[in-house]
Structures are given as C-alpha cells and as structure tokens.
C-alpha positions as CSV (number, residue, x, y, z in Angstrom):
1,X,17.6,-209.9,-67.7
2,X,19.7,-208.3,-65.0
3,X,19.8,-205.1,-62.6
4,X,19.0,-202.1,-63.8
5,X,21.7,-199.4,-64.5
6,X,21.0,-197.3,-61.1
7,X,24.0,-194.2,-62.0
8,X,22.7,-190.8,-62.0
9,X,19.9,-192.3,-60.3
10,X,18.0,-190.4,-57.2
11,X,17.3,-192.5,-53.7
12,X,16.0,-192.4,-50.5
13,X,16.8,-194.8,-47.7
14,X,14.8,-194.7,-44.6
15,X,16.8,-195.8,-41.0
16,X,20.4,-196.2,-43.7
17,X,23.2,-195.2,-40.6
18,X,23.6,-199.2,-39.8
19,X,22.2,-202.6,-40.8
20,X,20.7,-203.5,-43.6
21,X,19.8,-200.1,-44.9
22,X,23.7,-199.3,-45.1
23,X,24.6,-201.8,-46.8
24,X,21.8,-200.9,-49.2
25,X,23.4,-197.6,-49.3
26,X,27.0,-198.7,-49.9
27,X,25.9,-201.0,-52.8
28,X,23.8,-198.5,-54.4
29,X,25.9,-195.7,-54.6
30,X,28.5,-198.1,-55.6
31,X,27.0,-198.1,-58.9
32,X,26.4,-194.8,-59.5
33,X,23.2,-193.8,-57.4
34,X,22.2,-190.5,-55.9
35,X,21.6,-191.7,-51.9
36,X,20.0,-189.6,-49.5
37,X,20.2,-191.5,-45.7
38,X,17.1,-190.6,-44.5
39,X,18.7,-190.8,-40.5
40,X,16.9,-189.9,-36.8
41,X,20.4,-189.9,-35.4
42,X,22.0,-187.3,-38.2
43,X,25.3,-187.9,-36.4
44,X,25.2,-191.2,-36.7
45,X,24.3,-190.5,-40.6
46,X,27.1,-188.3,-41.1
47,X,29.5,-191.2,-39.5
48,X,27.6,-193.4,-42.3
49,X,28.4,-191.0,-45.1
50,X,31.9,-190.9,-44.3
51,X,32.8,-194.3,-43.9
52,X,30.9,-195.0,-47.4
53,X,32.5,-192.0,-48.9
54,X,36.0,-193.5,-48.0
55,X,35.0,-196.9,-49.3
56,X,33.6,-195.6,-52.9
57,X,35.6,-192.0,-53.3
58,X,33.3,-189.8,-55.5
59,X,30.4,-191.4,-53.9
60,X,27.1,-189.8,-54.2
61,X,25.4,-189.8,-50.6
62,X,24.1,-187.1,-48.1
63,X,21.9,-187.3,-45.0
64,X,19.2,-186.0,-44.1
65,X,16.8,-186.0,-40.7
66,X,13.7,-188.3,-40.7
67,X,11.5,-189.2,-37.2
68,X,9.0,-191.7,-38.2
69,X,7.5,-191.7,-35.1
70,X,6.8,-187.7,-35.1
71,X,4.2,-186.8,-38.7
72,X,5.8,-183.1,-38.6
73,X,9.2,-184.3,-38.9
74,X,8.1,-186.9,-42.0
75,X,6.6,-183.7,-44.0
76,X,9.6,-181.6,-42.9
77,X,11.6,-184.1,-44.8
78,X,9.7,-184.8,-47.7
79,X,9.2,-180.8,-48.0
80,X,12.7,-180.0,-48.0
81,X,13.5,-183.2,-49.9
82,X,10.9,-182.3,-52.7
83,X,13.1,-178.6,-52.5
84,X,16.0,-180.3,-53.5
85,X,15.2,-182.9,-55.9
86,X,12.3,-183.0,-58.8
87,X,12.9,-186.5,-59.2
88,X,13.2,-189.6,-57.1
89,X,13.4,-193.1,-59.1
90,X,13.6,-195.9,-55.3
91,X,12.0,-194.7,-52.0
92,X,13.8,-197.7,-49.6
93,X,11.1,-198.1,-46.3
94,X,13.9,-199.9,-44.4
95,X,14.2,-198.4,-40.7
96,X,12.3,-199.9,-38.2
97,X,12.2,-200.6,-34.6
98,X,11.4,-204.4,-33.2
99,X,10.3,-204.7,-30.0
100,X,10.8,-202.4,-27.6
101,X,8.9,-201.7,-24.1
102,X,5.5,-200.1,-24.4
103,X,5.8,-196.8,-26.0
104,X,4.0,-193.9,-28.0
105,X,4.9,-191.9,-31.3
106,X,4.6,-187.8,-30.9
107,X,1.5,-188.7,-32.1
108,X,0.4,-190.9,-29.8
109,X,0.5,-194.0,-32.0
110,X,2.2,-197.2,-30.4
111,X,5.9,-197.1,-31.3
112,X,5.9,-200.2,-33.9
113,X,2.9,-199.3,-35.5
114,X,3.6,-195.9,-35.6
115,X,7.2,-195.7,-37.0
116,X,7.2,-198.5,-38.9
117,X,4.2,-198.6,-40.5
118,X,2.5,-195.3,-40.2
119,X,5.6,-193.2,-40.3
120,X,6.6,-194.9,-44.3
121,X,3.0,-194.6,-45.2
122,X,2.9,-190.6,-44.5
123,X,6.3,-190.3,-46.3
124,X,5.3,-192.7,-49.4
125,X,2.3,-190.0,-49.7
126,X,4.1,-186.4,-49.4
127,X,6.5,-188.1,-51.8
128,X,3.7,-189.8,-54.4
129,X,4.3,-186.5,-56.7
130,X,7.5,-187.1,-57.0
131,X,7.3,-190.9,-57.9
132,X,4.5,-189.7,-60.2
133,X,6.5,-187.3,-62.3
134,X,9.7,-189.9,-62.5
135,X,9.3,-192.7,-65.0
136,X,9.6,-196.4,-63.7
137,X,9.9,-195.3,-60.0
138,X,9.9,-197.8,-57.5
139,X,9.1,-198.3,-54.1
140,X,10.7,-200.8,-51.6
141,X,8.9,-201.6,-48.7
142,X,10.4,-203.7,-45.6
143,X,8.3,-206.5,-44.0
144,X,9.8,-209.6,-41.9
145,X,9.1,-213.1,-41.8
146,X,7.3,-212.2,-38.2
147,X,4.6,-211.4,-40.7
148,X,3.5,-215.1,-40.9
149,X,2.0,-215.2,-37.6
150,X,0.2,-211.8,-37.2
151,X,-3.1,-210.6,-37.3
152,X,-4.3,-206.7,-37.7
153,X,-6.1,-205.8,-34.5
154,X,-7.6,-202.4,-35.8
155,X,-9.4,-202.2,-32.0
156,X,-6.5,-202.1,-30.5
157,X,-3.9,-200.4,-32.5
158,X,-2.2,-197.9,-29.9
159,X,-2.1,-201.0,-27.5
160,X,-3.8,-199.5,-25.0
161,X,-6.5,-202.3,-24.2
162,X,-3.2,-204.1,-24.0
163,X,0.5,-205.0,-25.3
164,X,2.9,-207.5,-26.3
165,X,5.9,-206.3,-28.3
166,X,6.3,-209.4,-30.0
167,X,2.9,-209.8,-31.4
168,X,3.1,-205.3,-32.2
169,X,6.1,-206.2,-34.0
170,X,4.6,-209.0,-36.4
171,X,1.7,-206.6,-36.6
172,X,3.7,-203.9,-38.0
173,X,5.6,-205.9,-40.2
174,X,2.3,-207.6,-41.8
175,X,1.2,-204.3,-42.1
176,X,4.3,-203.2,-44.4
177,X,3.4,-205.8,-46.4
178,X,-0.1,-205.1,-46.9
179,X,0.6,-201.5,-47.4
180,X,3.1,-202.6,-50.2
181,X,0.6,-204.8,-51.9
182,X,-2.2,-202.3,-52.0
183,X,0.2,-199.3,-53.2
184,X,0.8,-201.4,-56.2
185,X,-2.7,-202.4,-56.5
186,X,-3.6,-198.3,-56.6
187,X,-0.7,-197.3,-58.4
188,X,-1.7,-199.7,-61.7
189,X,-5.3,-199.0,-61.1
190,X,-5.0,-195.3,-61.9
191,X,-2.3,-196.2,-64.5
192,X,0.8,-194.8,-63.3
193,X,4.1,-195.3,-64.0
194,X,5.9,-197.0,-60.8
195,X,5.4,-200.0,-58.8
196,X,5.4,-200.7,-55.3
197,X,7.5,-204.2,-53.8
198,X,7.9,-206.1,-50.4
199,X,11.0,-207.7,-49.6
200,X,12.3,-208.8,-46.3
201,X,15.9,-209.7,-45.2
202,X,15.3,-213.1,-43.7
203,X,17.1,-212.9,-40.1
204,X,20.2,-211.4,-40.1
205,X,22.4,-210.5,-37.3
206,X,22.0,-206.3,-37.4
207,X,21.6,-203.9,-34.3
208,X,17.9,-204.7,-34.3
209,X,19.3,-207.4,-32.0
210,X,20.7,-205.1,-29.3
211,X,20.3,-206.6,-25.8
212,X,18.9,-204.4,-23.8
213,X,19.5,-201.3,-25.6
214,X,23.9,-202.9,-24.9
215,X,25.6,-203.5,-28.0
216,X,26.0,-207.4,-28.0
217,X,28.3,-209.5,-26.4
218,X,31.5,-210.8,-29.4
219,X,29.8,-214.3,-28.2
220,X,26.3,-213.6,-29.1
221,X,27.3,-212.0,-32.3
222,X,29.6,-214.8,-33.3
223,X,26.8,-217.2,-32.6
224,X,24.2,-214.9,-34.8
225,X,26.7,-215.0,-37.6
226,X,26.9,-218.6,-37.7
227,X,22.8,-219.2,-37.7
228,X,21.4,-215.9,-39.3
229,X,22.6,-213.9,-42.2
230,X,25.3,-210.5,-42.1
231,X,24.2,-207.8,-42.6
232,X,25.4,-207.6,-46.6
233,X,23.4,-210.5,-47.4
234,X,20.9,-209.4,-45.5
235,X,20.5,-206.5,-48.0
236,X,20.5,-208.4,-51.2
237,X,16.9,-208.6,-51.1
238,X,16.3,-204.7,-50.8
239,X,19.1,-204.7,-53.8
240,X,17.3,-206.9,-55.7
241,X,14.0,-205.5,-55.3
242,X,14.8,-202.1,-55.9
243,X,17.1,-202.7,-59.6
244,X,15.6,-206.3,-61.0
245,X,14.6,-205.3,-64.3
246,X,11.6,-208.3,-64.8
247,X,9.8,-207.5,-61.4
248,X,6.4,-205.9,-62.0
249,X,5.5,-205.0,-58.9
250,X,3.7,-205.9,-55.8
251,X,6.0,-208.9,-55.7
252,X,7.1,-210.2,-51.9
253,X,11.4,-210.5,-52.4
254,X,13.2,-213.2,-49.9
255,X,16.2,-215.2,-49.0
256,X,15.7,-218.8,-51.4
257,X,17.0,-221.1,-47.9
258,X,15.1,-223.1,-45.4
259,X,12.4,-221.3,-44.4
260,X,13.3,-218.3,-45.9
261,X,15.7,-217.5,-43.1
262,X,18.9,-217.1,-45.2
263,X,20.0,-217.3,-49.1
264,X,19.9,-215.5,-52.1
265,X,16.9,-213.5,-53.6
266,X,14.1,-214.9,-55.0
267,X,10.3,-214.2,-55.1
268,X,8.1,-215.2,-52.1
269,X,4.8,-216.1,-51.7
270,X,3.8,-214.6,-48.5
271,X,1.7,-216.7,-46.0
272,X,-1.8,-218.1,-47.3
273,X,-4.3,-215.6,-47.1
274,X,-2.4,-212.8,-46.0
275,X,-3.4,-210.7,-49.2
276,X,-7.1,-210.5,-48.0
277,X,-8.6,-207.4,-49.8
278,X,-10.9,-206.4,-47.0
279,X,-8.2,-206.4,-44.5
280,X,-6.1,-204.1,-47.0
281,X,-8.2,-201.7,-47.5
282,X,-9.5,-201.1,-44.5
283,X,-5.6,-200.9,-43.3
284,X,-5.6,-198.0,-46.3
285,X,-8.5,-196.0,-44.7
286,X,-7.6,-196.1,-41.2
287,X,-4.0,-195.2,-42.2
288,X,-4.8,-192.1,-43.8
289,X,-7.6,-191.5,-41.1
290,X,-4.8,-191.8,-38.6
291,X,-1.6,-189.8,-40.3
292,X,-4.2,-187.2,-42.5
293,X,-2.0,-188.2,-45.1
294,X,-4.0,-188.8,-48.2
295,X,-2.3,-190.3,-51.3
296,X,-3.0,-188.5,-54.4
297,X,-3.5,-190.9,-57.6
298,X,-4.6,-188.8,-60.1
C-alpha cells in the first residue's frame, strides 16, 4: 500500500511561506495537488508561491491571509475559502510559534495557546462542512516531541497567574495532539467520512529556531544540520500523514530514529497516558467556550 494519488486534489496549509509547511507545499503540489498557503505575512507567501511555481511550472498553489492569533481573521479565511472551493480533501495545522516572550492573541489568549492551538481549532470548525461534504478528507494536525513533558494547566491558560515559554510551548503542542485525537474520536462517533492525524517533525533545523527574532548565524545553522533534521525531512511526516493510504486515523506520525528526533516516518505512540479521556474532553469544552467555535457533527 502506498501514497494516495493527491492530483486534482484541494489543500490547505496553515503557516506554508517557510519550514516545514513549504516543503509540504512543494511536495504536494508536485504531485498534482491544489495548495492554498494559508500565510500571516502574504508577502512572504507570494515569495513562497513563486519560488515553488519556478520549481514545478504549472504548479497549482495560491495564498491566502490567515492570523491564528486574531478569531475574525480565521472566519474571514475560511469564509472566503469556503467561497472559492466546495471541496477540501487535507487541512495541514502546521504554523506555529515556539516560544516567544509573554504575549496575547487579539483575543487575549496567550500567544502559544492561542495561535497554535486555539487558532487551528476555530479553523478545523468553520471548515468541518467542507471536510463533511468531501469523501476521505483528512486532517493533519502538528504537535512536537515537547509534548512528552507537559501538562494542561486549564487555571492558568492565558498565563496570567504566571509564564514560562518553554512549558506554554509544550502545553500548546500536547494540546494539538489531544485536539487531533479527540477530532478523530468525534468524527467516527457520528460516522463521518474523514479522519483526523498527529504527526510531528522530530527537530529539524527551520526558522522556529531564530535567535532573537536574527536569522541564525551560518555556524549555528551548520551545527543544527548536522544534529537535527532539514527542513525536507522534516516534512516527510506531514507527507506521510496526509497521503498514506492504510492510516485510519487518530494515529500520532514520527521520525523512526533515536528518540524520535530524526528518520523516516513511522507510527508513534505518544507518551504513556497522554490520551487521558477526561483531559480531552474537557480541552474540547473549554476550547469551544473560548473561540465560540462549535464543531458541527451532524
């Protein structure tokens, strides 16, 4: 069993202007996919387009603008997106923000939290009628290996009794992954056609890493390189959760190395207990309490 044939087929790729999520782009659209970049910086997406365009000529790919971190912009996109397309077969959750210094969404959310968590889960929903009415659709949600040490502390979620970006990040991140295993859950519950999948990229040297908001030094990068994985193989996990034919969703996708750091794709299993049902749902709730974003399984 392979990949599945993606040509002719209709995608969305959250944060797809650098890293991981263009190399996602480039591959897909390689073989024939539909891409929208779903960019904040729509410069910086139109730079993406071009330089993908030049690599596959004929290439299928368009941007479009997407804040996570502001709830108006996310239904502005789905709404225009839902204009333009009745169909959408793989919505990619890749963009994401990893550590930065204390800081709140338009909505007052704490940045991690908010954009990379709370800003997919808003945009999975608006767009649930379009996965609905497309057979086999798929959704690809990124998490991190940070997961494994973090804990959901729903009594302090906007970090304001306190705030480490290192432990927001890992919350975020577990939080993608709960939020991928419990869309699955509800999607087979209420019998519909389209599954929902983790993946993470193990650690790979992409401009998550900028220090101090600088562009790194060749140095650093060349030592990155050597220890963590580029950017291309960095995205073979997306790849390979969002076109392996014999996934059935809700599966956790990974590089196969030590510790999971680099490699080739294979299925994880996640940290013990980090499935706990409880902590899911309650992550569900307070998530559409929070964004007013209420999925729609019927």
């Amino acid at each position: 069993m392979g990949k599945q044939d993606v040509k002719g087929k209709k995608v969305i790729i959250t944060g797809a202007n650098s890293g991981i999520g263009f190399e996602a782009a480039k591959a897909l659209t390689a073989q024939g996919a539909d891409v929208v970049l779903a960019v904040r910086n729509e410069e910086k997406g139109k730079e993406a387009v071009q330089n993908i365009k030049k690599e596959h000529e004929g290439a299928k790919v368009s941007v479009m603008a997407l804040d996570l971190a502001d709830l108006a912009s996310v239904k502005t996109f789905a709404d225009a997106y839902k204009e333009r397309f009745d169909q959408l077969d793989i919505l990619i959750n890749n963009a994401g923000v990893m550590v930065p210094p204390y800081q709140k969404t338009k909505d007052g959310f704490e940045l991690q939290f908010g954009g990379n968590h709370l800003g997919h889960f808003a945009l999975t929903g608006h767009l649930l009628p379009l996965l609905k009415a497309t057979p086999s659709a798929r959704v690809v949600t990124l998490s991190s290996i940070a997961h494994r040490k973090a804990a959901i502390d729903f009594s302090n979620l906007d970090g304001s009794k306190g705030y480490k970006a290192m432990k927001f990040y890992r919350q975020s991140k577990l939080a993608n992954l709960l939020f991928a295993k419990e869309f699955d859950n509800r999607l087979k519950q209420a019998g519909i056609n389209a599954m929902s999948l983790a993946c993470h990229p193990g650690i790979s040297a992409t401009n998550l890493f900028k220090v101090g908001g600088e562009r790194m030094q060749p140095i650093v990068k060349s030592l990155l390189y050597r220890f963590f994985q580029t950017p291309e193989m960095g995205a073979l996990p997306t790849i390979y959760a969002a076109t392996k034919e014999t996934l059935k969703g809700g599966e956790y996708i990974g590089p196969d190395g030590r510790g999971n750091h680099k490699g080739y794709p294979a299925i994880e299993v996640p940290a013990k207990g980090v499935y706990d049902e409880k902590t899911m749902r309650k992550l569900w709730d307070v998530s559409e309490e929070l964004t007013g974003v209420v999925f729609d399984f019927s």
